[in-house]
Phi, psi and omega in degrees: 000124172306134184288343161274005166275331185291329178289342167306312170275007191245348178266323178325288203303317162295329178282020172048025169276003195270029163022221180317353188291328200294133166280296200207169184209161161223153173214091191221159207338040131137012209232111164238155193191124182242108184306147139253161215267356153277010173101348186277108167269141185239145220195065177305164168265188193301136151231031164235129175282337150358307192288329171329309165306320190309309194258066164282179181246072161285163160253168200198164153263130186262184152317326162260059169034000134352112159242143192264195182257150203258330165292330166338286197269010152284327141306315151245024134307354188256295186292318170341292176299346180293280195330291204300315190323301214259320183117042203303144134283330154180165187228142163249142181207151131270137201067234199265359141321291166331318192269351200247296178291016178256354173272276195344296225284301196312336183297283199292013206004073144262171155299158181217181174192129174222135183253166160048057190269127173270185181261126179260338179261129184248146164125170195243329183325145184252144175290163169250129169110014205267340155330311209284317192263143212231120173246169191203100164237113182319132182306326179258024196241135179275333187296003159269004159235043164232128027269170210275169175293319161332330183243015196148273187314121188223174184283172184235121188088166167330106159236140187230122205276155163232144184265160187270184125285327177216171197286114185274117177274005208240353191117159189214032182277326189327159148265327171310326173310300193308314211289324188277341177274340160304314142315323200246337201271191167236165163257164148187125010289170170304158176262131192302203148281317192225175225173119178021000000 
């Protein structure tokens, strides 16, 4: 899948536009997540405000002795059971989507492409399949260094940083921010095209 597209289905899926795509969708404690009739689960990011309280930054233990950031996963404890349920192929997500598919896709070793990705894993151990996932984060954006590294905590996969081409003054978390520094920025490492 081309990385503007998936960011592209991932602004659908906040605009309520992916129409006929959609197979099956869930929206349960503060968790919306939408199945496409290919198999791509889209996984949007905070639109409430409620979810900032929801989703905090505890730390928790998962099933896999793991330790997370605890709102993350609860967040995608939630979507998890969806995912694997509906036959996921890969997910996509941003923000604290993001931080719930780089879990998901690793429970389930699918591939992922997560934009404006925070750190859901504290610890250096690597998942097997953790290859498969592609984070894509702005230099200016913070919400890619949180919760900070300082404690632990990194992103899951693959991550490529992106410079912006000119400076934002308005903020640079949108995914339209991702899509014009992907255009206009550098990467690094470079960034493919395309993705699982």
């Amino acid at each position: 899948m081309k990385l503007t597209e998936a960011a592209d289905l991932i602004q659908m899926a906040y605009d309520g536009k992916l129409g006929g795509r959609v197979r099956s969708e869930i929206d349960m404690r503060g968790a919306q997540a939408s199945m496409l009739t290919d198999g791509t689960l889209v996984v949007p990011g905070t639109n409430e405000a409620k979810d900032w309280a929801r989703f905090n930054f505890d730390v928790a233990s998962g099933d896999s002795r793991r330790k997370w950031h605890a709102g993350f996963l609860r967040h995608a404890q939630t979507i998890y059971p969806f995912a694997k349920g509906a036959g996921a192929k890969r997910v996509l997500g941003h923000s604290l989507g993001a931080a719930s598919a780089q879990i998901v896709a690793a429970s389930l070793q699918i591939p992922a492409i997560c934009f404006a990705s925070p750190r859901p894993l504290r610890g250096r151990t690597r998942f097997r399949g953790e290859h498969r996932i592609l984070n894509i984060c702005r230099f200016d954006d913070a919400v890619c260094y949180l919760p900070m590294a300082l404690l632990g905590f990194r992103q899951i996969g693959r991550v490529h940083w992106i410079s912006p081409g000119e400076p934002q003054s308005e903020g640079s978390h949108k995914l339209k921010d991702y899509l014009r520094a992907m255009g206009q920025g550098s990467a690094r490492p470079e960034l493919p095209e395309s993705w699982a």
